[in-house]
N, C-alpha and C positions, 0 to 999 in steps of 0.2 A: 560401357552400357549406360544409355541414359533414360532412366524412369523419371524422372521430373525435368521439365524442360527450364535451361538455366535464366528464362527469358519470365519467368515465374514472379508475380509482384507482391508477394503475401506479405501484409505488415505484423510482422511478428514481434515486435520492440513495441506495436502499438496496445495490444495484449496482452504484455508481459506481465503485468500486475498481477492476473487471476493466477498462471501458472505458477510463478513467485511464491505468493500466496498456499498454494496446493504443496508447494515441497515444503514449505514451513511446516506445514501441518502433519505433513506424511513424517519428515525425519524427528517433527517431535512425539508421533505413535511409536517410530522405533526405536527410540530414545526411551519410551516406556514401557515397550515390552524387553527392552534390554534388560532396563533395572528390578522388573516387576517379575522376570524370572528367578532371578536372584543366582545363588551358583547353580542349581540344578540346569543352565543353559552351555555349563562348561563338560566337554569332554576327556574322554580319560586323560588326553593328552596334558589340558590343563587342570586338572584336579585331581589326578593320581587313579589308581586303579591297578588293577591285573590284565595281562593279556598272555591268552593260550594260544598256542599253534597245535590246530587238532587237523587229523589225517585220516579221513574218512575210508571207507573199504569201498563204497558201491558211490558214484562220479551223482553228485547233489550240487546245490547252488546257493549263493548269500541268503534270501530270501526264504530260503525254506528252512534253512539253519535258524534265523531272527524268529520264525515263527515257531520253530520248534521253544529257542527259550522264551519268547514272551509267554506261554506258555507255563512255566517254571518261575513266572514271575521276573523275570529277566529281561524288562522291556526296552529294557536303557543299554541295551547290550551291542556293541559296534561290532558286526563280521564283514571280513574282507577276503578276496579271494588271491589267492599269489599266481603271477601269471604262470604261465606255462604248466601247472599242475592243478586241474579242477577240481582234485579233490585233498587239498590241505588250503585251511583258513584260519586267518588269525579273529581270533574273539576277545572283545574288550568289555570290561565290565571296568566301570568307573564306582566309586567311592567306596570302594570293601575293603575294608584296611585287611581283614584276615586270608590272607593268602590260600589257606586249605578251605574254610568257608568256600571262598566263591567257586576253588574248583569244584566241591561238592555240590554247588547248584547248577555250574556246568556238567557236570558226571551227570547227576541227575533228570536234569534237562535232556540231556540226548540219548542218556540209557533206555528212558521211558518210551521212545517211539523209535529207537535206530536198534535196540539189544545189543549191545555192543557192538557193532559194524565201525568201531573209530577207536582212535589212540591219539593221548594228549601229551604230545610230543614234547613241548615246552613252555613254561610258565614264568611269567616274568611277573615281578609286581613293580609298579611304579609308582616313588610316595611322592606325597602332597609337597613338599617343597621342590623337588624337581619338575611338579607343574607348575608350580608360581613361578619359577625361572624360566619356562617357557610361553608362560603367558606374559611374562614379562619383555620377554624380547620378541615376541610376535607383535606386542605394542611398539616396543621402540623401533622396529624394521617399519611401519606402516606409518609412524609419523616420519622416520627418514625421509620417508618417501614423498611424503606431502610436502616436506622442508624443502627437500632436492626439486621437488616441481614450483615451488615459488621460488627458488633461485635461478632457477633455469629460466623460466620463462620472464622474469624480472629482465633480464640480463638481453634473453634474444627479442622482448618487446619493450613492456613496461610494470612497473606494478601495480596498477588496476585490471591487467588484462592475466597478473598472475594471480591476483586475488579471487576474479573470477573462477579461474583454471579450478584451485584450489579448494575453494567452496561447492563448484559443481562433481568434484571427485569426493569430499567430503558428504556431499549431498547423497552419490552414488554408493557410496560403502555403507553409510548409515543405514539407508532404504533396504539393500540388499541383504543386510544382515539383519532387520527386522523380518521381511518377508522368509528369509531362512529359516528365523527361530517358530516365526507362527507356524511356520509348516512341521515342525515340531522335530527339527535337529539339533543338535549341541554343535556350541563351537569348538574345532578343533584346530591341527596343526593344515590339514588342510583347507579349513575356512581362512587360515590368514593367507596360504598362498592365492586362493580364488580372490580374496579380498587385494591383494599385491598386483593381479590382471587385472581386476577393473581398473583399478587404477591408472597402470599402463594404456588400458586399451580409451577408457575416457578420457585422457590428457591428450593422447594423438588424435581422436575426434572433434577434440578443443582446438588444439594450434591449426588445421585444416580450415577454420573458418576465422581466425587472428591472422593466418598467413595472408588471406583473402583481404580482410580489412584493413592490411597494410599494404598490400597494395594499390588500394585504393584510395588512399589516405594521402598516398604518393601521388596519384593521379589529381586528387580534389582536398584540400584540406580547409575551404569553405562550406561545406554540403551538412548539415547536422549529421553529430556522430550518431546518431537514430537509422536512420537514410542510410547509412554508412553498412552498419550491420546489418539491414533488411538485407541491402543487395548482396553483401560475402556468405549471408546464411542460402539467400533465393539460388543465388551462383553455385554453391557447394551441395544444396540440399539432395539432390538425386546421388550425390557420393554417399554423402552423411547416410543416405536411408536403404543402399541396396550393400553398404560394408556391415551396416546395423543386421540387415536381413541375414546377409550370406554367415556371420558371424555365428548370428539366433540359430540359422538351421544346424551348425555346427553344433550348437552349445544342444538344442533340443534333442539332434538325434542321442548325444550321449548321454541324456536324461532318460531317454524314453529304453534305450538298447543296453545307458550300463546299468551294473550293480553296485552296491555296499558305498563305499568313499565314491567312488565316481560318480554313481550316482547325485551323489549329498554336493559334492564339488557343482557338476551341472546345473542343479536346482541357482546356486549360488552366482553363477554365471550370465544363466537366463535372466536370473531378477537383476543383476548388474550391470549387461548389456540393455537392456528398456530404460534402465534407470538412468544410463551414460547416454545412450539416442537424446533422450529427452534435455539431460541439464546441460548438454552440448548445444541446443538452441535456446532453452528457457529459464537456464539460472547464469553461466556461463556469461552470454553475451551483456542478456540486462543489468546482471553485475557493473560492465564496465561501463554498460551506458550511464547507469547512477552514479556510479563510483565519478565517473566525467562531467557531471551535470550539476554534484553536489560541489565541486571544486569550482563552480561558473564555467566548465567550459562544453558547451554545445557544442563546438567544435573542438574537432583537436589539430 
């Protein structure tokens, strides 16, 4: 399927400076909604908390459960639905150190509007150090990952074209988890798996247009490396922009149709895929163009 024709002359390298520019600025907004949240951006997962398994009588849904306890003061409260049975949900309440406390504002919460129609099957608490060791190793799995992608691509190209890879996936996760938090989510154990796909999915949108510039590199290695990356971005762009699309529509409909974590996952997704479209032509490439430029070589 081809939505832009590959015969396209758009000088995108010639440009690059504003868009540059524009993620400087966007990942340092997110950078300060990160820290200007403080912990209240972390989830049960990583800050400890309670989580109930309640089993409702009459078949209800995540949304109407969150509204019941926002309600009860309960605003920060994660429900999840477990597949195959619509009516038992797991409910999480993040920083209540006192175990019968929180059940009692969950008791409360849904006594008020359900009269007993539920039963709180099981209650787990999870303390504060077993989230610091999961947020601990949520970090060290996503720098892995950033590692593993400068070696890799170090190795199958060069290291300007990994450095680039690198900084535009950094680029991607930062944005994405900014837009996540202003939407008003906590990070959790799911945020780092969503953050783990972008990754994935912007590194393979990256080397799609490096494969491209080496081939052509092969072809011409007088042409300025500028020239160079117009044509593998122009060549590739109708790929680049109907995998971004088919991707989005994937990621939207399960923002718009699911609930509870899938929901919060999708939001994470869609702001990751836009973020990955874009630093896959406009940090990415110009990266390696400076990165080559700064070294004297216009060409490579």
């Amino acid at each position: 399927m081809e939505l832009i024709s590959h015969n396209t002359k758009f000088d995108f390298m010639g440009i690059a400076k504003i868009p540059l520019l524009l993620s400087v600025l966007l990942v340092a907004f997110s950078i300060y909604v990160w820290f200007e949240q403080g912990d209240s951006k972390y989830g049960v997962d990583f800050k400890g908390g309670n989580e109930f398994l309640v089993k409702f009588t009459d078949p209800t849904n995540s949304e109407a459960i969150r509204q019941l306890l926002n309600k009860s003061g309960l605003d920060g409260a994660t429900v999840q639905a477990f597949e195959g049975d619509s009516n038992e949900f797991s409910i999480r309440i993040g920083g209540e150190v006192d175990s019968k406390s929180a059940r009692a504002k969950v008791d409360s919460g849904l006594t008020a509007a359900l009269s007993g129609k539920y039963q709180i099957v099981k209650s787990d608490y999870i303390g504060p150090t077993i989230g610091e060791e999961l947020r601990r190793k949520g970090l060290i799995a996503t720098v892995l990952a950033m590692v593993m992608i400068l070696a890799y691509v170090s190795y199958r190209f060069e290291f300007a074209f990994a450095l680039g890879a690198v900084l535009a996936v950094f680029h991607d996760v930062i944005v994405a988890t900014g837009v996540y938090l202003l939407a008003g989510h906590q990070i959790n154990m799911g945020t780092v798996a969503g953050a783990l796909t972008i990754v994935g999915y912007s590194v393979n949108d990256t080397i799609v247009i490096f494969d491209r510039v080496r081939e052509e590199l092969l072809k011409d290695r007088h042409t300025p490396i500028s020239s160079i990356f117009n044509t593998a971005i122009n060549f590739t762009l109708s790929r680049t922009v109907v995998t971004s699309l088919l991707t989005l529509l994937s990621a939207c409909a399960l923002l718009v149709l699911g609930g509870g974590a899938i929901r919060d996952l999708s939001l994470y997704l869609v702001a990751g895929i836009i973020a990955g479209c874009y630093s896959t032509v406009f940090i990415a490439s110009p990266i390696v163009v400076l990165w080559e430029k700064l070294r004297g070589n216009k060409t490579v």
